[in-house]
C-alpha positions as CSV (number, residue, x, y, z in Angstrom):
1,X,-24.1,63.7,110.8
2,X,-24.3,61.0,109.1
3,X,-26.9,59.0,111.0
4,X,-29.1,62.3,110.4
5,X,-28.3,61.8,106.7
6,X,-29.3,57.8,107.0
7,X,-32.9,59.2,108.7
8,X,-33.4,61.8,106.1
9,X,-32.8,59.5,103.0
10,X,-35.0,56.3,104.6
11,X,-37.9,59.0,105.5
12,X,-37.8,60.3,101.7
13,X,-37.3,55.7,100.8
14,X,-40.2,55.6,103.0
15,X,-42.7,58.4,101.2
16,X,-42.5,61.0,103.3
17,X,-45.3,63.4,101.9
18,X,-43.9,66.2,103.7
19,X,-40.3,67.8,105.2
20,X,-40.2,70.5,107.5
21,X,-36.5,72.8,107.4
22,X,-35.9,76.4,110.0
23,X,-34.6,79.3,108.3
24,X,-31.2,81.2,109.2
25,X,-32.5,83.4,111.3
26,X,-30.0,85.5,109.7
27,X,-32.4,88.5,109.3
28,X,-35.2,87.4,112.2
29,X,-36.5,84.6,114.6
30,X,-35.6,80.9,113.0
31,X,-39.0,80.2,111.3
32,X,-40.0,76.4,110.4
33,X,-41.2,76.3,106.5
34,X,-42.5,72.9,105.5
35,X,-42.5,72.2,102.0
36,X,-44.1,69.1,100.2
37,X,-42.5,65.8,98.8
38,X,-43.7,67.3,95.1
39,X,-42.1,70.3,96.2
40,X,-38.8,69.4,96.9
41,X,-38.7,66.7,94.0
42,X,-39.3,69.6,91.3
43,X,-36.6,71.5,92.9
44,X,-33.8,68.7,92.7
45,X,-35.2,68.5,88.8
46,X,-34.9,71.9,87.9
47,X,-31.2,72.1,89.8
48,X,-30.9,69.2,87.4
49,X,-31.2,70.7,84.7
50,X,-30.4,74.2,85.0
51,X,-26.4,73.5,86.4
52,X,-25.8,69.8,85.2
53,X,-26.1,66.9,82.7
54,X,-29.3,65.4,83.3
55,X,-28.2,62.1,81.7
56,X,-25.7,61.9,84.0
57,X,-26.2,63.0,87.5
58,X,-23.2,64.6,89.7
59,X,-21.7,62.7,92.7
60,X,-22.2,65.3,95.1
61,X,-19.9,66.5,98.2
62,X,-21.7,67.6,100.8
63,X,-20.2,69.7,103.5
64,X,-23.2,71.6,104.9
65,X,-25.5,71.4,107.9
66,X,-28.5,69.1,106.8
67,X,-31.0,71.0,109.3
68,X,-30.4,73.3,106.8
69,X,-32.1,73.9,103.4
70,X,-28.3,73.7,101.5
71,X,-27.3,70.4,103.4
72,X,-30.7,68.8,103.6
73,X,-31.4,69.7,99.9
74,X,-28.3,67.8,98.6
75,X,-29.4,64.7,99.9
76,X,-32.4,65.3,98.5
77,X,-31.1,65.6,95.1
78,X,-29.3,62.7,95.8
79,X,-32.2,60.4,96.2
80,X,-34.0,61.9,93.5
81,X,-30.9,61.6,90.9
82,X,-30.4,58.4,92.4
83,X,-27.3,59.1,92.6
84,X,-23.8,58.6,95.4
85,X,-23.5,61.3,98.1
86,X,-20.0,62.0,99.9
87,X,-21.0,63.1,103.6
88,X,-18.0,65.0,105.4
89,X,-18.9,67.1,108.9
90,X,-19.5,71.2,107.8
91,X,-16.1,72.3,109.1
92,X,-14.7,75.9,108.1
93,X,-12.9,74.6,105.6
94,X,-14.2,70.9,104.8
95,X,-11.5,70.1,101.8
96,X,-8.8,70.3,104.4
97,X,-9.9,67.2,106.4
98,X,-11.9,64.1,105.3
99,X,-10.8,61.9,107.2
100,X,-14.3,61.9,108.7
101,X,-16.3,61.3,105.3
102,X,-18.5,58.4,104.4
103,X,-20.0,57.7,100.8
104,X,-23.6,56.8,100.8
105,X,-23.5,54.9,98.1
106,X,-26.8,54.5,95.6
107,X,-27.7,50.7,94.9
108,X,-29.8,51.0,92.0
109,X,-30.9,47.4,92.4
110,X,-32.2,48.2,95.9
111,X,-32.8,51.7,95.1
112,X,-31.3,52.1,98.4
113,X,-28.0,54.3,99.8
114,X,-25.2,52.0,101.3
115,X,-22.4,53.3,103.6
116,X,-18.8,53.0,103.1
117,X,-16.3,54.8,105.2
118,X,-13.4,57.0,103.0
119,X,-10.8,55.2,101.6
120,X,-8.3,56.5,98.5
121,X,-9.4,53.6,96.2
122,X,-12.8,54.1,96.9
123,X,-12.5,58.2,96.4
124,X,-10.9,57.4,93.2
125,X,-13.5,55.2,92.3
126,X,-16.3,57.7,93.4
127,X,-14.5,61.4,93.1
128,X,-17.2,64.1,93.8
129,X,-17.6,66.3,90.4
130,X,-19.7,68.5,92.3
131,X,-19.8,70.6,96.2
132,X,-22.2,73.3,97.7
133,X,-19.8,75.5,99.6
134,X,-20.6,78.5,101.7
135,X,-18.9,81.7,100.6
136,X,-16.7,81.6,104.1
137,X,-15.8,78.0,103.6
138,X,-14.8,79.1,100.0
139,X,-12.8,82.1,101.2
140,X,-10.8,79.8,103.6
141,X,-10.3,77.4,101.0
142,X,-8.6,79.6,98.8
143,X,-6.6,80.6,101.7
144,X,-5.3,76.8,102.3
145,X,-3.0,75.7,98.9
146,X,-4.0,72.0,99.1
147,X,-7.7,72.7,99.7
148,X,-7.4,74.9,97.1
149,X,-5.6,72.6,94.5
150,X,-8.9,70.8,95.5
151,X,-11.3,73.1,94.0
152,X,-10.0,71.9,90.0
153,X,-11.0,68.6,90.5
154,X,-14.9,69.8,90.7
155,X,-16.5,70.5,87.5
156,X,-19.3,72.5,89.1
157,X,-19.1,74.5,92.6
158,X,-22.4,76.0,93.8
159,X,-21.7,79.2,96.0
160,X,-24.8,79.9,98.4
161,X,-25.2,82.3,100.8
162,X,-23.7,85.7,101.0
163,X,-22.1,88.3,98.3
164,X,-18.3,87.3,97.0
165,X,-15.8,90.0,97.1
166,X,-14.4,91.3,93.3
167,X,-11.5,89.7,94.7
168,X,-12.4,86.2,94.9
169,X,-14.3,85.9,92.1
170,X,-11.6,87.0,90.0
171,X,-9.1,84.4,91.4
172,X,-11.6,82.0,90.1
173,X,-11.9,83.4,86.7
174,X,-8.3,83.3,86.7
175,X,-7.1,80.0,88.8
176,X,-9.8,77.5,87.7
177,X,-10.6,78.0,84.0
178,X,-12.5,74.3,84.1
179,X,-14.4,74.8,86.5
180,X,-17.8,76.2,86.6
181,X,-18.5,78.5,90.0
182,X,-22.5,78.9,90.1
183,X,-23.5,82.1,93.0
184,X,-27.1,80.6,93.5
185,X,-29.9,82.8,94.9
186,X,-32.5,81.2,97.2
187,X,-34.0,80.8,100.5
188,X,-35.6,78.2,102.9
189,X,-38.9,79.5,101.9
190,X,-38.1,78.3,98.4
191,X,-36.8,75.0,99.2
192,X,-33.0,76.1,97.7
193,X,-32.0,77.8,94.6
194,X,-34.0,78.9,91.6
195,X,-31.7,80.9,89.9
196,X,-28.0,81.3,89.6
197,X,-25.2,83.6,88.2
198,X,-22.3,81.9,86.7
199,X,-18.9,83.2,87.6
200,X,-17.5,84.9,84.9
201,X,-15.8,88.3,83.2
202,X,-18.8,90.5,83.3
203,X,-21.7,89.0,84.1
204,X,-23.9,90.0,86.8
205,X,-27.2,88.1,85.8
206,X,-29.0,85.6,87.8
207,X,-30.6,83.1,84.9
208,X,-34.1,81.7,86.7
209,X,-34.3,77.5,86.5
210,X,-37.0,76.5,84.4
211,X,-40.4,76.3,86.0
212,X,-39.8,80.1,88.0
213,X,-41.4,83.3,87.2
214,X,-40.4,86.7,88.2
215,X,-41.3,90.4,88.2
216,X,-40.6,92.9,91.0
217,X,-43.2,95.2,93.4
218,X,-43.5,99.0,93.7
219,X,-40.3,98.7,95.9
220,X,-38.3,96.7,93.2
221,X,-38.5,93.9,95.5
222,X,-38.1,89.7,94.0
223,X,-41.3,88.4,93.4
224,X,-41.3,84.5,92.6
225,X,-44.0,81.7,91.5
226,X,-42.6,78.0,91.0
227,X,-44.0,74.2,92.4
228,X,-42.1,75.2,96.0
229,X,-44.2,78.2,96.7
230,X,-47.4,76.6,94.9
231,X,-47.5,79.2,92.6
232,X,-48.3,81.9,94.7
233,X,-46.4,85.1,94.6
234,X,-43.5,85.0,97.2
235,X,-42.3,88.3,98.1
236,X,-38.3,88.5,98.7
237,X,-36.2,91.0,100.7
238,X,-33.8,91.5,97.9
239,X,-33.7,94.5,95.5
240,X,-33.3,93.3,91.6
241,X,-33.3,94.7,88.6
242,X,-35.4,92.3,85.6
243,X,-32.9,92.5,82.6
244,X,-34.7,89.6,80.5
245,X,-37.9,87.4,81.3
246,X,-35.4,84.9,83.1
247,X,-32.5,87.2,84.1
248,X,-32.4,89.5,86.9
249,X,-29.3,91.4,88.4
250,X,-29.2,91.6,92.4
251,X,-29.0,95.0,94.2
252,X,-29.1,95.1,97.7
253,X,-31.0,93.2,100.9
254,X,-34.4,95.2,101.3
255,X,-34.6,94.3,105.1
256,X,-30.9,94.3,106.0
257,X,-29.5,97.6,106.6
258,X,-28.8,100.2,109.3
259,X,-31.0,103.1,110.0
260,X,-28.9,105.7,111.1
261,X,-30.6,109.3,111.9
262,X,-33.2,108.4,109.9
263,X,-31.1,107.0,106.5
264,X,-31.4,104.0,105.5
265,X,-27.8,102.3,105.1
266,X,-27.7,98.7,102.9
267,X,-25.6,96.3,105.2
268,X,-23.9,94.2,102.8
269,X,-23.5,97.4,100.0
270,X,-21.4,99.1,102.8
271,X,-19.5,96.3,103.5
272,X,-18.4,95.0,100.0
273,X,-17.2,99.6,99.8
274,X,-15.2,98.6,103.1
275,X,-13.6,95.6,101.6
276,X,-12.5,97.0,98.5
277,X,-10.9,100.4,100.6
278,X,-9.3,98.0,103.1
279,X,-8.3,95.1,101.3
280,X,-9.6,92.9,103.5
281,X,-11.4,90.0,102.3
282,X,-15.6,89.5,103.0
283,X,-15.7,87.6,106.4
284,X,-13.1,88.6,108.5
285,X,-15.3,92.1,109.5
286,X,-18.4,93.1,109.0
287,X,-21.2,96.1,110.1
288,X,-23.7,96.5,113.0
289,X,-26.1,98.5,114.2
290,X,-25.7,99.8,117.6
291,X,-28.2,101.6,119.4
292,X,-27.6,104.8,119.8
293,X,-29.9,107.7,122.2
294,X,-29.4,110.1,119.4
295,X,-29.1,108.0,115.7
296,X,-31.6,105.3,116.7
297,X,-28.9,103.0,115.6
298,X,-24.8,104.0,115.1
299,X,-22.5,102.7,112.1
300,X,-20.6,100.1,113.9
301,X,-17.4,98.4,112.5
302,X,-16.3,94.6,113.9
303,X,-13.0,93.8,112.5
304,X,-10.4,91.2,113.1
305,X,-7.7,93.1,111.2
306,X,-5.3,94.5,113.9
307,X,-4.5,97.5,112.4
308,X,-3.9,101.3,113.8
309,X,-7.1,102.7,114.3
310,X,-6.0,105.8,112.0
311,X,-4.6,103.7,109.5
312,X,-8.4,102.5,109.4
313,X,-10.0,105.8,109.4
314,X,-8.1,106.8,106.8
315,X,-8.9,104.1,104.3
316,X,-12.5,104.7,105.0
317,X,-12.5,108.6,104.7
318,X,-13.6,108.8,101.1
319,X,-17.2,106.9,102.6
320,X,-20.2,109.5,102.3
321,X,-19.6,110.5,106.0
322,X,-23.0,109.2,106.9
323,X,-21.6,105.7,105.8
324,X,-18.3,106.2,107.9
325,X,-18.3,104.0,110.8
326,X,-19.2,105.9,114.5
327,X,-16.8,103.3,116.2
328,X,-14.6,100.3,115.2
329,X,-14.3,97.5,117.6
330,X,-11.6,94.5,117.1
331,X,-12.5,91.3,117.8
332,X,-10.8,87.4,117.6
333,X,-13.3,86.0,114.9
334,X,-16.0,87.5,113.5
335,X,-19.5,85.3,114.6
336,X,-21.6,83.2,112.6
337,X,-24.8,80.9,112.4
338,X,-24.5,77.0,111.9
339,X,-25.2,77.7,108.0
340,X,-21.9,79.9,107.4
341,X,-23.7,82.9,107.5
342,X,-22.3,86.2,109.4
343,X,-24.3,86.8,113.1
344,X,-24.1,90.4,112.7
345,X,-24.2,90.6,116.6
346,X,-23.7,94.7,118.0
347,X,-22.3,93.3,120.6
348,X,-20.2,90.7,120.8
């Protein structure tokens, strides 16, 4: 990892006009997207701005694949901002082991990045105020009481990926009143985030970094236009509602869901209903489509939860019975891609 972080910052040193990332493949075939040196430096700005003190750039932690837009994006910022980057391998839960993490350290005489292995004096000397965590490495975090003593010691946390249960985000209401949890919204195709929602009582609303515009389709899809998609219209899979010209609240996936007997069923809508009539926390089930001779595709729960089957059902009777799941399957762990992300595979 961090020889491909030493590559990627001396191609940016070196004027690299052009970067090429792969998406997920979360919700399709990986697809390459290859975004501009302009691009990506507007997109470290705005980021910038929007979640930080531009006089004074973060010292970032970054625990996050860098063939991926969250990973590779960090150490973007950081030659932007000109600013130190912590490198630690993307681990399940990256606070509970850094053993293995090296500063690349910014000389701003050289205007180059200088490794130096971990060492307590020089983590004192260089604490990270801010991380980009996956919502499953923040889940397992909280789950860990030293990793999660960690978590106060960041003044800003951005949360990518996938929805937080009501659950976690109230812990960090509660647990970390000085520090700022940021749920970004983005995609590969937009370089990384352009809008966030800041964790706290009662707000759902994204607020769009300066330099986005928004509006929504017939289907009340995400429409977007910033320097990463050279102002052209990007259409989104994700269901919003506009509240204010730079505010929208999130609804549902568009191209993630189930179609059962001819109903459409939202994926991650289901699941978050699951959760809350279980009690069991986002990432340790999730939902599948199974093909089915008669449906087309069949409700399929994957849980890790080793629980009586009717203890299951019963928690998940009040679900509009189309919702109810046709089978449940237990399994060890629940699957997912290099980016954190669930592989919502029917059959494991």
């Amino acid at each position: 990892m961090l020889t491909e972080a030493i590559d990627i910052l001396s191609a940016w040193r070196n004027g690299e006009s052009a970067f090429t990332l792969t998406t997920s493949g979360s919700t399709g075939e990986p697809t390459p997207i290859t975004h501009s040196r302009e691009a990506l430096t507007w997109s470290a700005m705005s980021t910038l701005h929007a979640w930080y003190n531009p006089t004074k750039p973060p010292i970032q932690l970054c625990a996050l694949p860098l063939n991926k837009a969250g990973g590779f994006m960090q150490l973007i910022r950081a030659a932007v901002w000109q600013s130190s980057i912590w490198i630690t391998p993307p681990t399940s839960n990256p606070l509970s082991n850094l053993d293995a993490a090296h500063l690349l350290q910014f000389n701003p005489e050289t205007k180059q990045f200088e490794t130096r292995p971990l060492s307590q004096d020089l983590w004192n000397q260089y604490k990270p105020t801010t991380v980009s965590l996956t919502p499953m490495q923040l889940s397992l975090i909280l789950n860990e009481p030293s990793s999660a003593s960690m978590l106060s010691d960041f003044e800003v946390v951005l949360i990518g990926g996938q929805a937080l249960s009501a659950e976690i985000e109230q812990r960090l209401i509660t647990d970390y009143p000085n520090t700022r949890f940021i749920h970004t919204f983005g995609s590969t195709e937009t370089a990384s985030h352009f809008a966030g929602r800041e964790i706290t009582p009662d707000n759902s609303d994204y607020l769009i970094a300066p330099g986005t515009q928004i509006k929504t389709n017939q289907l009340g899809e995400l429409q977007i236009a910033n320097p990463t998609t050279k102002q052209a219209w990007l259409t989104l899979h994700d269901r919003v509602i506009i509240t204010a010209p730079n505010r929208f609240q999130w609804i549902e996936r568009s191209n993630l869901y189930i179609n059962t007997g001819g109903v459409k069923i939202a994926i991650e809508t289901l699941e978050s209903q699951i959760a809350t009539l279980t009690h069991w926390p986002l990432f340790s089930f999730y939902i599948a489509g199974k093909s089915h001779p008669v449906y087309g595709e069949q409700i399929t729960l994957f849980t890790t939860h080793n629980q009586p089957l009717p203890q299951i059902q019963a928690a998940l009777s009040s679900l509009n019975k189309l919702e109810q799941p046709k089978e449940i399957v237990f399994i060890p762990a629940v699957p997912t891609l290099s980016n954190g992300k669930i592989y919502r595979n029917p059959n494991p």
